[in-house]
C-alpha positions as CSV (number, residue, x, y, z in Angstrom):
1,X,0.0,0.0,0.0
2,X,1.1,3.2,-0.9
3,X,0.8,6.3,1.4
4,X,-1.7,7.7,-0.3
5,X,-4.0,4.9,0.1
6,X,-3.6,4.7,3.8
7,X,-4.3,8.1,4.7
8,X,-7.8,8.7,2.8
9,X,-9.9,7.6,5.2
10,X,-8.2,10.2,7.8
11,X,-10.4,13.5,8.4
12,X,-8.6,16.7,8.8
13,X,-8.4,16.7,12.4
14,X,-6.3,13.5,11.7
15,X,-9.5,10.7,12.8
16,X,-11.0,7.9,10.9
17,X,-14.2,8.4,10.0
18,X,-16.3,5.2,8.8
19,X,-18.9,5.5,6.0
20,X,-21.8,5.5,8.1
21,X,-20.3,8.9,10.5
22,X,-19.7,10.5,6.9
23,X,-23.4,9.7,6.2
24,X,-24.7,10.9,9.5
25,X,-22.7,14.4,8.9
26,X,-23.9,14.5,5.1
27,X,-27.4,14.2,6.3
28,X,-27.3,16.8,8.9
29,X,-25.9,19.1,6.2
30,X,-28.8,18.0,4.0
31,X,-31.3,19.0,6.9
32,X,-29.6,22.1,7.5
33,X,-29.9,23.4,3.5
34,X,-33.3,22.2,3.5
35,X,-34.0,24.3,6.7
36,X,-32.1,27.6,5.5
37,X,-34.5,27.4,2.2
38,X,-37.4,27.2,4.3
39,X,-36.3,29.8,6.2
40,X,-35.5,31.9,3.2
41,X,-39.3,31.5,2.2
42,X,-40.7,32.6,5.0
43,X,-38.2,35.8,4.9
44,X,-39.6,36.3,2.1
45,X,-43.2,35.5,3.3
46,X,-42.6,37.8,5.6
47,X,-41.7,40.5,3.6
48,X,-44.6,39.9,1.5
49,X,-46.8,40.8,4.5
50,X,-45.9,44.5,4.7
51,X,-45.4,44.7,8.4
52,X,-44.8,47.5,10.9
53,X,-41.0,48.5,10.5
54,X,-40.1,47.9,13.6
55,X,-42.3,44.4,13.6
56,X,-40.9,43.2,10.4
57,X,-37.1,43.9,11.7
58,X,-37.6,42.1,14.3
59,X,-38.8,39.1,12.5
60,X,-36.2,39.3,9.6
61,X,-33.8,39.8,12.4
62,X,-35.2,37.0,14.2
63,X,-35.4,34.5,11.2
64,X,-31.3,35.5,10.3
65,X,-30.2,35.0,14.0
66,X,-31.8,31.3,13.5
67,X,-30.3,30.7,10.3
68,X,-26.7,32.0,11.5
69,X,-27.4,29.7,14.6
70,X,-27.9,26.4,12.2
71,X,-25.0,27.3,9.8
72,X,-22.2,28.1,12.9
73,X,-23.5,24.4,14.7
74,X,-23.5,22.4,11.7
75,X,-21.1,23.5,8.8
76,X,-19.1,25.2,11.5
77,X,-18.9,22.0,13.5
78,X,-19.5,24.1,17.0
79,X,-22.0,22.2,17.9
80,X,-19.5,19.7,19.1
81,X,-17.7,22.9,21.1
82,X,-20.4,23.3,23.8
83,X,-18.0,24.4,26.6
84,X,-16.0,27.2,24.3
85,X,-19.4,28.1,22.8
86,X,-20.7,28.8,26.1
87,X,-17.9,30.8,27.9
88,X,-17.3,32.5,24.5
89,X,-21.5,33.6,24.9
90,X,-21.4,34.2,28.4
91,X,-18.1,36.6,28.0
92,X,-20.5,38.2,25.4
93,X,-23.0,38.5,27.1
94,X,-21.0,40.6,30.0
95,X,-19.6,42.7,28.0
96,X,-22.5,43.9,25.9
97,X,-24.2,44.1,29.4
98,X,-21.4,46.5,30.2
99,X,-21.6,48.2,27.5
100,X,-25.2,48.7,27.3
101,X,-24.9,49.9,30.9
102,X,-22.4,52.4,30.7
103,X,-24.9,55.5,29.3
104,X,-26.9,55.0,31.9
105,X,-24.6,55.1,34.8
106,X,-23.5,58.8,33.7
107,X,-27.3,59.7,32.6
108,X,-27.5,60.8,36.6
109,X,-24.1,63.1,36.1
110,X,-25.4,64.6,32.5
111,X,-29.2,65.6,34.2
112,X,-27.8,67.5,37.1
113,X,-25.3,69.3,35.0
114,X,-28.1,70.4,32.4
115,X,-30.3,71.0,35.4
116,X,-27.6,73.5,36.8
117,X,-27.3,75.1,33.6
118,X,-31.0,76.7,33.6
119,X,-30.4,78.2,37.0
């Protein structure tokens, strides 16, 4: 056997995969394309219905955080990364609480200052 031959059943990350794990994975991408198109149509569905602006952002943005969910798990292969996916979100999460905090932590300063100014 050459050494060609003896490495084509290795996967990138260097581990054998047997037919029927390379099936499982093909059918999961299979799910997830079938999914996104569905979810296209109903974007589009959606769009069709001439919504509120404010209603029919949220739902587009809705529908795109789903689809960016299934693409990351699946063709992304983070769905087999729960402990780094979940300290990555919860380091997120902090920070954009942070950051969504910080205007209203000098909103008190910024109203007695504008106050004082009409005196």
């Amino acid at each position: 056997m050459d050494a060609h031959s003896e490495t084509s059943d290795v996967s990138v990350d260097g581990h054998h995969e047997s037919p029927e794990e390379f099936k499982k994975h093909l059918r999961s991408y299979y799910v997830v394309f079938v999914a996104l198109l569905c979810l296209t149509a109903v974007t589009v569905g959606v769009a069709e219905l001439k919504l509120a602006r404010p209603i029919a952002i949220t739902v587009a943005l809705t529908i795109a955080t789903i689809k960016a969910g299934l693409v990351a798990a699946v063709f992304m292969h983070l769905i087999s990364e729960k402990k780094v996916i979940i300290a990555v979100l919860a380091l997120t999460a902090l920070f954009f609480a942070l950051v969504m905090a910080l205007p209203s932590l000098t909103l008190y300063e910024h109203r007695h200052v504008i106050a004082g100014m009409g005196n």
